[in-house]
C-alpha positions in Angstrom: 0.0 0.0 0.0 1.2 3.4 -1.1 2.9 5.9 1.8 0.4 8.2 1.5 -2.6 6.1 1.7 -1.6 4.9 4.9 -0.5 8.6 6.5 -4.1 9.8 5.7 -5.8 6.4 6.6 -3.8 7.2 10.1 -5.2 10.7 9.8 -8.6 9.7 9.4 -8.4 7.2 12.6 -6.9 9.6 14.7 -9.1 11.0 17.7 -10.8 14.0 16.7 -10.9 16.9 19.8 -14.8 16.8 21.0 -14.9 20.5 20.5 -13.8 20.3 17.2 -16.1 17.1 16.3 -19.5 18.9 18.2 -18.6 22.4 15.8 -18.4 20.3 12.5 -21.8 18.6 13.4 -23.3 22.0 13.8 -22.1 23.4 10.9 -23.5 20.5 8.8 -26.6 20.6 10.3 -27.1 23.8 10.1 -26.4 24.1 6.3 -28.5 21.2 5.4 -31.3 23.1 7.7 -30.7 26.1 5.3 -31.2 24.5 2.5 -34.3 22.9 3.1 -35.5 26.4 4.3 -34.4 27.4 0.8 -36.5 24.9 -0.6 -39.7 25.7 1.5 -39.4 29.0 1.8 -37.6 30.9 -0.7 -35.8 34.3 0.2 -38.5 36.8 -0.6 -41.1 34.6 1.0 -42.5 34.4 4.5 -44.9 32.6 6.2 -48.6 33.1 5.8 -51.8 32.1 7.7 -54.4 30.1 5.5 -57.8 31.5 5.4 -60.8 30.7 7.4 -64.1 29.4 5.5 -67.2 31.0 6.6 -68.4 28.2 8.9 -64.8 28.8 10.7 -64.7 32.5 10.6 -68.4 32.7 11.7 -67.6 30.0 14.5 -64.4 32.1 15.8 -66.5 35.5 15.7 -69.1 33.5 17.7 -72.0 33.9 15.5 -74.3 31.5 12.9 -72.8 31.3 9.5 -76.1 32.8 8.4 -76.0 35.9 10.1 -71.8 36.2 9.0 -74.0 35.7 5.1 -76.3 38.3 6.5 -73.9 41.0 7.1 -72.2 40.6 4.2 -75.8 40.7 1.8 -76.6 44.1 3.4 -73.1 45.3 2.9 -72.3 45.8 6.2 -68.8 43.6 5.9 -67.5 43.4 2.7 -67.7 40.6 0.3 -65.5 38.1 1.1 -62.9 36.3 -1.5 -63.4 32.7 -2.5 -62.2 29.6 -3.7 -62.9 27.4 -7.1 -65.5 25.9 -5.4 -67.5 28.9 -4.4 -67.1 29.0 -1.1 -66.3 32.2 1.0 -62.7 32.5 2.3 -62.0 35.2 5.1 -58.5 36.0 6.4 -57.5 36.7 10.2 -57.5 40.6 10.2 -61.1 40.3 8.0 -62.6 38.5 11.2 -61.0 40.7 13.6 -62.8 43.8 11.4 -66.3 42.2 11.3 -65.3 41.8 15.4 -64.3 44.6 16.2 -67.6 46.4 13.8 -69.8 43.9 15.9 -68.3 45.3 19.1 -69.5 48.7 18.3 -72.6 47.4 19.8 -71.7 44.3 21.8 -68.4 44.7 23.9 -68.4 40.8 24.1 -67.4 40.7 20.6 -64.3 42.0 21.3 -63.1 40.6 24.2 -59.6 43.0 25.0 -58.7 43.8 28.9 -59.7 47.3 30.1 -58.1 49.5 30.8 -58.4 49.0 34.6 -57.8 45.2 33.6 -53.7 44.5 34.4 -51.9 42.4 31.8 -51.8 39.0 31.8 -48.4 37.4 32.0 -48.4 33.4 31.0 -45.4 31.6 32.0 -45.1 27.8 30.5 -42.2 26.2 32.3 -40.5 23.2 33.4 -36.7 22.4 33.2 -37.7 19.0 31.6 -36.9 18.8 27.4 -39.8 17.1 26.1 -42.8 18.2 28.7 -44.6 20.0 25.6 -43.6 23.5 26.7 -43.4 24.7 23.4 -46.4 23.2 21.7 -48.4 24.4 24.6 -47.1 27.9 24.6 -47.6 28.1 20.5 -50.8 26.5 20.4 -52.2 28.8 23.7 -50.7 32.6 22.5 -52.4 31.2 18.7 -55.8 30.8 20.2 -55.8 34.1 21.9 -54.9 35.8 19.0 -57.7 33.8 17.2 -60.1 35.1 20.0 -59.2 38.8 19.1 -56.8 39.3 22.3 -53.5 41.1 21.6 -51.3 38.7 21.9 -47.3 38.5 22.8 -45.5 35.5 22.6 -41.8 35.4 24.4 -39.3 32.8 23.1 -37.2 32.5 26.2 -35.6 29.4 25.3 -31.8 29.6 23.2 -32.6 27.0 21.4 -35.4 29.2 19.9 -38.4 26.2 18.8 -41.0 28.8 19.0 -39.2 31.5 17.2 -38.9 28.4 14.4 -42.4 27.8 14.9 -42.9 31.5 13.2 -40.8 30.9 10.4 -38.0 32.7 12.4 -34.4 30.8 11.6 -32.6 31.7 15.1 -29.0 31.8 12.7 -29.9 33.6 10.2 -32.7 35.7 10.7 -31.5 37.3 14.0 -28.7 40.0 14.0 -27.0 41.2 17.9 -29.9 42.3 20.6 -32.8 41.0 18.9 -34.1 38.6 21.2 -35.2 40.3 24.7 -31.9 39.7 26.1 -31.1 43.4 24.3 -33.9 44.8 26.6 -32.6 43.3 30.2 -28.8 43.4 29.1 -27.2 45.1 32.1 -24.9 47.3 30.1 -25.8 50.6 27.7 -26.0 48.3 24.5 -29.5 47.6 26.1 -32.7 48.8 24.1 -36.3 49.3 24.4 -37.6 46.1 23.5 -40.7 47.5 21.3 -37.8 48.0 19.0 -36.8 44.4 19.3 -41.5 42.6 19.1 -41.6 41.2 15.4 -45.0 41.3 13.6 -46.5 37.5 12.4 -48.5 36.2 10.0 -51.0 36.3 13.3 -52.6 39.7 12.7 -52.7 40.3 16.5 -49.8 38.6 17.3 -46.2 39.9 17.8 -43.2 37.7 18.7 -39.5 38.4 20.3 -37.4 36.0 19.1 -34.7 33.8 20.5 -31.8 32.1 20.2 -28.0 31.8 21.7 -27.6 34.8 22.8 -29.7 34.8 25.6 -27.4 32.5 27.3 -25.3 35.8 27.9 -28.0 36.8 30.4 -27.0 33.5 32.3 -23.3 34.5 32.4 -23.8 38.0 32.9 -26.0 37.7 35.8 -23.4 36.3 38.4 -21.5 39.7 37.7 -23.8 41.8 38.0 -24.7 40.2 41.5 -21.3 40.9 42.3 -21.2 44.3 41.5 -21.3 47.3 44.9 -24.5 48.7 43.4 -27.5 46.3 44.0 -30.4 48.6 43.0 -33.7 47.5 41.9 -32.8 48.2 38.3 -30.0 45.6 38.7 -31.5 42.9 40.3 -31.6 39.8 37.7 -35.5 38.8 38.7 -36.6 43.0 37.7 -35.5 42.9 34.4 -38.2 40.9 32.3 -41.1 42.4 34.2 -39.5 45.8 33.6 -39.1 45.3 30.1 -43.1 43.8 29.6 -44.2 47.0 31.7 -42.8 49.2 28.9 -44.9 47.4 26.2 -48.3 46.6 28.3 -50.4 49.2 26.7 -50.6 46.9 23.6 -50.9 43.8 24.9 -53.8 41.9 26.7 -52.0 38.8 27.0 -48.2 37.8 27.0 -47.1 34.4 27.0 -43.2 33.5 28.0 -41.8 30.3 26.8 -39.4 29.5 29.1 -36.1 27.8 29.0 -35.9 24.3 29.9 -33.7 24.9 33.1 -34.0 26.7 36.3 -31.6 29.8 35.3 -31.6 33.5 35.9 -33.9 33.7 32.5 -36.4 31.7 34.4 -36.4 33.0 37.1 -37.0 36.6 36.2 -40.0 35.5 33.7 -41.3 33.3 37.0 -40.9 36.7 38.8 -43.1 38.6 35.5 -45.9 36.3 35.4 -49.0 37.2 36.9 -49.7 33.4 36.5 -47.6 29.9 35.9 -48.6 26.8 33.8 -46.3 24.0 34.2 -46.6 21.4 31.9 -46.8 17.8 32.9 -46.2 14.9 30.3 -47.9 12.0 32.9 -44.9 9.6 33.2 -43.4 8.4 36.0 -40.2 9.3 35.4 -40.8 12.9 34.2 -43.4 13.0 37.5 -40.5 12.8 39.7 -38.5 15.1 37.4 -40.9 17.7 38.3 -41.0 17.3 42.2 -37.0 17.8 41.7 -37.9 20.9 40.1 -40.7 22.1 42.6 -38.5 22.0 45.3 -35.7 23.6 43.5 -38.0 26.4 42.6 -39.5 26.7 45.7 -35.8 26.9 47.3 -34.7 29.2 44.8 -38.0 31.6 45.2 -37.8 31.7 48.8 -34.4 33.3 48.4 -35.7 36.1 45.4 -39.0 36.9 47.4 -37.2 37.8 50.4 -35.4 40.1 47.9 -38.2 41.6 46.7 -39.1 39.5 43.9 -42.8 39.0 43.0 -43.8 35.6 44.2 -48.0 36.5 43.6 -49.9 34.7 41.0 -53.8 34.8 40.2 -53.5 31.4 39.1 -50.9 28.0 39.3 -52.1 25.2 37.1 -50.6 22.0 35.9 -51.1 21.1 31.9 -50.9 17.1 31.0 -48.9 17.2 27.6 -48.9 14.6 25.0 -51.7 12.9 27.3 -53.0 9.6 25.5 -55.9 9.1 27.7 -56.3 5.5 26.3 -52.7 4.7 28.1 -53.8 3.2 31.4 -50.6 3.6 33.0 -50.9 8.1 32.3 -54.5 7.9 33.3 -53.5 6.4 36.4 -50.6 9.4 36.9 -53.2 11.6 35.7 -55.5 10.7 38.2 -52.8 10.4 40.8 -52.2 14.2 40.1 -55.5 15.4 40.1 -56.2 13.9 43.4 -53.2 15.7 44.9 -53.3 19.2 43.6 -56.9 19.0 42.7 -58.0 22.4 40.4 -54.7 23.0 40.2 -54.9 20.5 37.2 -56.3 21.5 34.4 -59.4 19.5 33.8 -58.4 19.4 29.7 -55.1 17.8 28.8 -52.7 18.8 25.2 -54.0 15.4 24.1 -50.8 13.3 22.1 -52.6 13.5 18.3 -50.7 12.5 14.7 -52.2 15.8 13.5 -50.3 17.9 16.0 -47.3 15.6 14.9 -47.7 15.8 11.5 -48.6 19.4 11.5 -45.1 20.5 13.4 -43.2 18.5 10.4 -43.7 21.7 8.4 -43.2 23.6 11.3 -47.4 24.6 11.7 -49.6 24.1 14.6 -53.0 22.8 14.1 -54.3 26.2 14.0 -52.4 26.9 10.7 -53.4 24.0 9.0 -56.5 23.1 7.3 -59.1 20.6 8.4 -58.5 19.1 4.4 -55.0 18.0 5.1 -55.9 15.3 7.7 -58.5 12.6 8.3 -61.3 14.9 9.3 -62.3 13.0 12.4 -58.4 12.9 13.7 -58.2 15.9 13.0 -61.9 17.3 15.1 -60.8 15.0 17.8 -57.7 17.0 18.1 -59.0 20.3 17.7 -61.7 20.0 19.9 -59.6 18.9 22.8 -57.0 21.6 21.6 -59.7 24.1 22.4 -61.1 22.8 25.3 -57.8 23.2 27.0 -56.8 26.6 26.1 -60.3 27.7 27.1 -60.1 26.9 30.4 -57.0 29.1 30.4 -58.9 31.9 28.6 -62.1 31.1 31.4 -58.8 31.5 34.5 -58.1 35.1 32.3 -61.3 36.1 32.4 -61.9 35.7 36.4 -58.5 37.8 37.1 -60.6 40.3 35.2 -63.6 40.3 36.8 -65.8 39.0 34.0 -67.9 35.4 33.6 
């Protein structure tokens, strides 16, 4: 065998540095992620929502089809576009219009806090990958904004899944201080972060995106705890509230996806929220995951409240992910929950469905896509319990506002 075959047959066999092995992966990956965002979405094109058919339009507005038909024969909504087959076709910001023209009458129709009504502040969290965080937290801040709330969704989490979920590409799409770590940065690079909320395809619906950066947060914060000056405005648990409060005249609801760990980032959205959902898939093993991280958080809270950190909620509710309520082993955790904590678990569950499966393939919820591109009654199984969930969250909102 030739010299030089063997040298670079040695080469080849030699142990690469883990560092150096972990960087080429991500490199590759990321390319080959590239180019199959080149392929589904070309440069000049961004994600759009599909639009609503009059029995889904009519159904969201909560009025008959017939009286949507009604408005539009006496001209007071305009004519709606439609498809080959006929059939009316209405986008998102059409249905907020005929709500918000209906709401001239009836204030129901339009069902935005008052004034005198504070902002709701979701938090999702656990610090266990794989609890349905994400899917919760996309599906919940897209049904409010179907509902006619304005919505903010808060991708807390570097490795940014709901900022992809928006047809955000953390890599590419995001230059320095564009995720909210440029509004609770403790140095003067720091900026307001309406400068920072990206509009989406949502009409009612801005996002700040995420993605490595805001692990700086987590290394800057032992610093700044270091530093002679401890005033409020540089205490870590301030900083995400501070930044929301600077924004909260346009929002009714804002929901934080949070990282799955028990950091500094975590902590200050836990000390923003005005209420908590922790998500729950109902296995054993990730059951005893979350009592690690109750009494983490509990230990970890005691210390910030005595600080001054907000440690008040109007409501603390468990959310049973990927539930298959067929499973007899999670309906026995689920039950074993419920009869712990009670109403503290949410009577719906995010049941485990293909079409929420196949759906996040293409990087949709099942609010994006259309009833046609699954078997109808997998898909109305889905939906329904999809809704029922995230109602009971809306029903929560509405009690913190005084309203039945």
């Amino acid at each position: 065998m030739p010299e030089s075959i063997t040298l670079d047959t040695a080469r080849d066999s030699a142990p690469k540095s883990l560092t150096r092995l972990i960087e080429g992966d991500a490199d590759i990956l990321s390319a080959q992620l590239q180019q199959l965002r080149a392929r589904a979405f070309p440069p000049s094109a961004e994600k759009e929502l599909r639009k609503f058919m009059a029995g889904e339009a009519a159904k969201l507005i909560g009025i008959s089809d017939a009286y949507l038909r009604t408005l539009v024969l006496d001209g007071v909504v305009p004519e709606a576009e439609k498809n080959a087959a006929g059939r009316r076709l209405y986008s998102l910001k059409q249905i907020h219009d005929i709500r918000d023209h209906l709401g001239k009458n009836k204030k129901g129709y339009v069902p935005r806090r008052a004034s005198s009504d504070k902002l709701q502040v979701l938090a999702v969290t656990n610090f266990k990958g794989g609890s349905g965080k994400t899917t919760t937290s996309a599906h919940l801040a897209q049904f409010f904004a179907l509902r006619g709330y304005r919505v903010l969704a808060v991708d807390l989490d570097p490795q940014a899944s709901l900022s992809a979920l928006f047809g955000i590409q953390p890599e590419f799409d995001l230059e320095a201080n564009e995720t909210i770590y440029g509004a609770i940065r403790y140095d003067e690079q720091q900026r307001p972060l309406r400068d920072i909320i990206r509009k989406t395809y949502f009409t009612g619906l801005g996002i700040v995106p995420g993605n490595l950066e805001l692990q700086e947060f987590e290394h800057e914060t032992p610093r700044a705890l270091t530093e002679k000056s401890r005033s409020a405005d540089k205490m870590f648990f301030t900083r995400v509230a501070a930044a929301l409060t600077s924004v909260q005249a346009d929002y009714d609801i804002v929901v934080l996806d949070c990282p799955p760990s028990l950091g500094y980032l975590t902590l200050s959205a836990l000390c923003a929220a005005t209420s908590v959902l922790v998500t729950i898939h109902p296995q054993m093993l990730d059951v005893a995951s979350m009592s690690q991280f109750l009494h983490m958080t509990a230990g970890l809270f005691d210390v910030v409240e005595r600080a001054g950190g907000n440690a008040g909620y109007d409501f603390f509710r468990y959310v049973l992910t990927r539930y298959e309520p067929s499973d007899s082993s999670q309906s026995q955790i689920a039950g074993l929950l419920k009869g712990l904590f009670g109403d503290r678990v949410l009577t719906n569950a995010m049941v485990k469905s293909a079409a929420i499966s196949d759906a996040g393939i293409t990087k949709q919820t099942l609010y994006e896509v259309g009833r046609e591109n699954f078997h109808r009654q997998t898909y109305d199984r889905a939906l329904e319990a999809l809704d029922a969930l995230n109602s009971e969250i809306e029903a929560l909102v509405s009690q913190t506002w005084g309203r039945k």
